[in-house]
Structures are given as structure tokens and as C-alpha cells.
N, C-alpha and C positions, 0 to 999 in steps of 0.2 A: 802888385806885390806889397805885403804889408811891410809898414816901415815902424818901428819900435817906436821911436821919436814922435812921432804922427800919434800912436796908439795912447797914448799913455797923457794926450792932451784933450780924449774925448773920456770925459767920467764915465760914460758905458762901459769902459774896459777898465776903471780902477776901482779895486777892491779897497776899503773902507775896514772893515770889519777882521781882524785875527779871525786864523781858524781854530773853532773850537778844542781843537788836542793841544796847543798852543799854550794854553795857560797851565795842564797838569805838568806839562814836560817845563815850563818855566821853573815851575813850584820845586821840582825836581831837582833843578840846575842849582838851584837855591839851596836846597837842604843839601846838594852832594857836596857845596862849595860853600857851606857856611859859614859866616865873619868874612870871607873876601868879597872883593869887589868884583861881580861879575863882569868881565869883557868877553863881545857877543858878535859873531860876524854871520849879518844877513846879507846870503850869497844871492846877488840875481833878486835886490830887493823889490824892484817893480816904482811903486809909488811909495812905498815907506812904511806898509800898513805895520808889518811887525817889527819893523825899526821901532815904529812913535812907540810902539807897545813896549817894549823892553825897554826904551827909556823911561819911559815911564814908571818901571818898576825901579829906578834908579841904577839903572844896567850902563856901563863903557860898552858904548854902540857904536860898531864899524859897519858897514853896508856899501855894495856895489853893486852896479848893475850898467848895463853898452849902453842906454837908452839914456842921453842928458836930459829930457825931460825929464822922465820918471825919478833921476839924481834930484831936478832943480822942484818938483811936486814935494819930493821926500823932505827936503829942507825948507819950503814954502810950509809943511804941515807940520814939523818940528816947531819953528818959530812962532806960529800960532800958541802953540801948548810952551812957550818961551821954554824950549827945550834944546839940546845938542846932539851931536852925534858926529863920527867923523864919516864922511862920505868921498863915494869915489866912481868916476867914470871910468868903467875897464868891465873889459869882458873875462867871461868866465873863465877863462884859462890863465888869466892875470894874477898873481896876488900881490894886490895895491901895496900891502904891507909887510914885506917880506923878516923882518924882525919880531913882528906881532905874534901872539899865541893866543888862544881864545879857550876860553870854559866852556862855550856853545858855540856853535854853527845851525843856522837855518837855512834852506833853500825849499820852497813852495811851489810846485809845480811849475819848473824853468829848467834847471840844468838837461832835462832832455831834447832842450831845444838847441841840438848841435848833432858833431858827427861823434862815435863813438870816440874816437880817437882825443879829442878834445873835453868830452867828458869824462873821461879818465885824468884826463889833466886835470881837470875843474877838484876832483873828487881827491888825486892824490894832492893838492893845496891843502884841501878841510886836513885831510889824515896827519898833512905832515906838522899844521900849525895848530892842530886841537893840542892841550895838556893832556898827559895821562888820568884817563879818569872823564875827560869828556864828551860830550852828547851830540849828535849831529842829529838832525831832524828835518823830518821833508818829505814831498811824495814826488814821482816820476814817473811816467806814460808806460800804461803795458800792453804786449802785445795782442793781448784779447780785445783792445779799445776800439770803437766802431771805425775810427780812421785808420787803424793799423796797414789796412791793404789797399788805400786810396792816397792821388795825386805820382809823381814823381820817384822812382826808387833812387835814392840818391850810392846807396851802400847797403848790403843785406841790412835790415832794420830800420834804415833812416830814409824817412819822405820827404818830401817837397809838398807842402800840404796846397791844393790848386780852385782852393772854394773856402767860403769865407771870412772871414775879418782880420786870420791871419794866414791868408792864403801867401804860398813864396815863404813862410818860414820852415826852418828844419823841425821834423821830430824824430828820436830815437826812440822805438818802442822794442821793453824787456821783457824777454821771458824770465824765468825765475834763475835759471842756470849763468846766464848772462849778467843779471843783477848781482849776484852772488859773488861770480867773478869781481862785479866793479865794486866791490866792500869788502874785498879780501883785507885784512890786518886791523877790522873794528870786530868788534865783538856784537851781537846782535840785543838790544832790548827787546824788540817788536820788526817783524817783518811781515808784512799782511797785504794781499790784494782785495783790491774792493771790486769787483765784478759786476756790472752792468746789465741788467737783463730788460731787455725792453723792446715795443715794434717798434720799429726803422719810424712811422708816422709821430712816435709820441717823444721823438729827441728834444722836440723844442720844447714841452712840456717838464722835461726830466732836471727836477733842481740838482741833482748831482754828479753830472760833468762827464767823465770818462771814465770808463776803466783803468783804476792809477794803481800802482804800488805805493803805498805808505811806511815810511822806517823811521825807525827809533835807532841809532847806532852810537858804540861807546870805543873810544878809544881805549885799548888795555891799559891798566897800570905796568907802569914799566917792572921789568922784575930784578 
């Protein structure tokens, strides 16, 4: 059974590199919050990749993620770049910072790694500590993805994935109806699946991953 903690100490599984939508939606966050000081919560940061990143743009960076390695990586690679950030060991239904409000929220292909019921939790956190006028950004496992009807049915949608590296973890995979549901009171910038077509043979070949949903989401201005 894969164990987060374990993962996240072999560089084969840590991502290094921001995703490239990453830096438009910064730019974004920037211009909608101009003259303030952005503060930024990377949900389910992993190793730090877009933590380092948003510090770097001179961002107030919060980040969490269950896996204390990938906490203790994320601050091993902050201190490199003699950089800060506050971080925190908690899972996703946690919010380390309950006074906190943030201008952005990110989570990268993580919060569907649980049961519905708890990403809903995860999701009503971002909703209820974004400011009016804030950006949440992220992608999330959809039902079309080649593992959708393999391993373990944990709950209609959610598996027990039972072959490879993170065999033993949860996924929740959305159809678009179900999504929609779990975004109900954001307003939508961008909602888009990326869809996969490829033979079963040529998965290990294919540099881009699963069939995910990708979102851009704004919290309304209050009225």
C-alpha cells in the first residue's frame, strides 16, 4: 500500500517544475489584487513546487499537506532559495489556519484523493476562507480517466487504486454534474476536461497523465 510519507522521499514522485497555467493565473491574482500583499494557500502542496513559486513572486505563502515529508522537502527547498512560507501538517479536511483568508487557493491534482464526503470538506474550507473576489485553481481526476473503473469500489466514484506506485490510495473520479455540485457558491473562470485518447499499450509513453478536469474558480464579490 503506498504510503505518502515514503513517496514523497523518492524524486521519481516529486515534481520540481510549476504547471504551466500557474504563472497566467498568478499574473491574474496580481492584477485583481493590486498594491496588496498576496496571501496564498497551497492546498495538498506535495513537495513545495508551487509554494517555492509564489514565494518567490513575493507572495504570504500557507501550504499543507498529511505527508511530513513532503512538509519537511517543501521547507528544505524554501531555505535553499533563503525563502519562508508558513507550513503545516494536516490533511485535507483540516484548516490549519482557521482565522486566515487568502486571495488565492491552489490544489494540483490531490484533493481527489479521498472519499466524496471529505472533499467537500476540503472544498467548503477554500470557499469559506477565499476573500470576495478570489481565485481558486487546480485540476481533479475525471470519470473518463483510464483508472476510473479499476482496483477496489470504495463508494459509487471512489477507488482503492491496486497496481502501481500509489497503489492503496483513494481516488474520486467526476463527472461534470458532480463537479459542479462540489463548486456550487464560486463563480466559474474556466472549467475544461482534458480527455485522453490513446491505446492501452502506449500509457507509459503518454507525457500527459489522465484524464483530469482543470478549474479556474472565483469566489463572488459579496453584494
Amino acid at each position: 500500500m503506498a504510503d505518502w510519507n515514503k513517496l514523497f522521499t523518492d524524486e521519481a514522485h516529486i515534481k520540481r517544475a510549476p504547471e504551466g497555467a500557474f504563472y497566467k493565473w498568478a499574473s491574474t491574482v496580481e492584477d485583481l489584487f493590486k498594491g496588496e500583499t498576496i496571501r496564498a494557500w497551497d492546498l495538498c502542496c506535495g513537495a513545495g513546487r508551487h509554494t517555492v513559486a509564489m514565494t518567490r513572486r513575493g507572495w504570504d505563502v500557507y501550504a499543507s499537506d498529511l505527508a511530513e515529508t513532503g512538509i519537511a522537502e517543501t521547507r528544505s527547498w524554501l531555505d535553499r532559495f533563503d525563502l519562508d512560507a508558513t507550513l503545516a501538517v494536516a490533511d485535507m479536511t483540516d484548516m490549519p489556519w482557521p482565522e486566515q483568508s487568502f486571495h488565492a487557493v491552489i490544489s494540483w491534482d490531490s484533493i481527489h484523493h479521498n472519499t466524496i464526503a471529505n472533499i467537500r470538506t476540503a472544498v467548503a474550507h477554500v470557499r469559506e476562507r477565499l476573500v470576495p473576489g478570489g481565485l481558486f485553481i487546480g485540476t481533479i481526476k475525471s470519470d473518463k480517466a483510464w483508472s476510473a473503473n479499476s482496483g477496489e469500489e470504495v463508494e459509487p466514484g471512489t477507488r482503492r487504486k491496486n497496481v502501481g506506485s500509489d497503489a492503496g490510495v483513494l481516488h474520486h473520479f467526476f463527472n461534470e454534474d458532480e463537479l459542479r455540485a462540489l463548486f456550487d457558491g464560486f463563480d466559474y473562470i474556466a472549467l475544461a476536461e482534458k480527455v485522453m485518447d490513446y491505446k492501452e499499450y502506449d500509457r507509459a509513453l503518454n507525457p500527459f497523465g489522465f484524464t483530469t478536469w482543470a478549474f479556474c474558480l472565483r469566489k463572488p464579490n459579496e453584494s
